[in-house]
N, C-alpha and C positions, 0 to 999 in steps of 0.2 A: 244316215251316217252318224258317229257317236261321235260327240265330241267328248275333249275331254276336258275333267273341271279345272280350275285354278287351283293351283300347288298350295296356296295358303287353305283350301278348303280340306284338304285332307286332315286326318284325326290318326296320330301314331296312336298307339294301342300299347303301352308299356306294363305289362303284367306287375303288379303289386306296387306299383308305383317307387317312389322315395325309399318306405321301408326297403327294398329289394336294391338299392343301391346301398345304402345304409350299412345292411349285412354282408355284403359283398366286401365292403372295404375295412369294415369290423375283422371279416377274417382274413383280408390283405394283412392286418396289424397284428392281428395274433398268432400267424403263421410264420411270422417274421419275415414277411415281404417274400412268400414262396412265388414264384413264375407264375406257376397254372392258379392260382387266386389272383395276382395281379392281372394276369390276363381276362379273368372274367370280369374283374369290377371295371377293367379299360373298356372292356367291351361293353358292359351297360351304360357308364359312365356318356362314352359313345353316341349310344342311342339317345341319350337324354338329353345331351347336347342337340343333335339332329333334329330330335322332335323340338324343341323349342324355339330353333331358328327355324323351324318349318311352319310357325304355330307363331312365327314373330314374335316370342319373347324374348328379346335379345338378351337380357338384364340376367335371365335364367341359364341360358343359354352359356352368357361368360363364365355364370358360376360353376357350372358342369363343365366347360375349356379349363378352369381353372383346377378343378378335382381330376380332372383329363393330364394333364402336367407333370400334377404331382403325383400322379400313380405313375409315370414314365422315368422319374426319375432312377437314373443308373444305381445297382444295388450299392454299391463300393462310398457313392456318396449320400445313401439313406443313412449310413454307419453316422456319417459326422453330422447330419441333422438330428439325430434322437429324437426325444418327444415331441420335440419342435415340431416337426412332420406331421406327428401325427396329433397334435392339437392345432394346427393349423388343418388340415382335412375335415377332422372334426368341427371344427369353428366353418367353414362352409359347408358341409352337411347340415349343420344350422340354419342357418342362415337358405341355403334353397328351402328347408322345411317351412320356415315361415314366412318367405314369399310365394310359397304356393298355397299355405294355409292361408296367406293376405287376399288372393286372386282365386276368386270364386270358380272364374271360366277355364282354368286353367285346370286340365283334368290329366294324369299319367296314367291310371291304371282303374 
């Protein structure tokens, strides 16, 4: 009979790591908050959250809830945030980059 392993033992597998969220939200910004590009960077954004709580990085994990959010944001009010938005995305897109540059074991892609 198989058992099965412990859920923190599992390794999500996220194709290009970081860079691949990166771009995703890069062209959220340049597309001027089109639908179908928000919807892809919610969707990795997503995963990346999941893998990290699954992988108990919480710390990482907030960061990604937190780019999670703010890609949900309703269009009508991205209008009154302007840059603001999007240097704040930016400034955690940082910032996950160099805690996971920090944390050796900690592997996305």
């Amino acid at each position: 009979m198989n058992k099965i392993p412990p859920r923190d033992s599992f390794r999500v597998y996220l194709p290009g790591g970081v860079p691949v969220l990166r771009a995703a939200v890069e062209e959220v910004l340049r597309s001027n908050w089109d639908d179908l590009f928000r919807c892809r960077a919610l969707e990795i954004s997503c995963a990346f959250e999941g893998s990290f709580r699954a992988s108990k990085k919480e710390e990482l994990a907030g960061i990604a809830h937190c780019i999670t959010l703010l890609l949900q944001i309703e269009p009508k009010e991205i209008e009154m945030l302007g840059k603001h938005l999007d240097a704040k995305i930016d400034e955690l897109l940082d910032k996950l980059e160099s805690r996971l540059g920090a944390d050796g074991e900690v592997q996305t892609g």
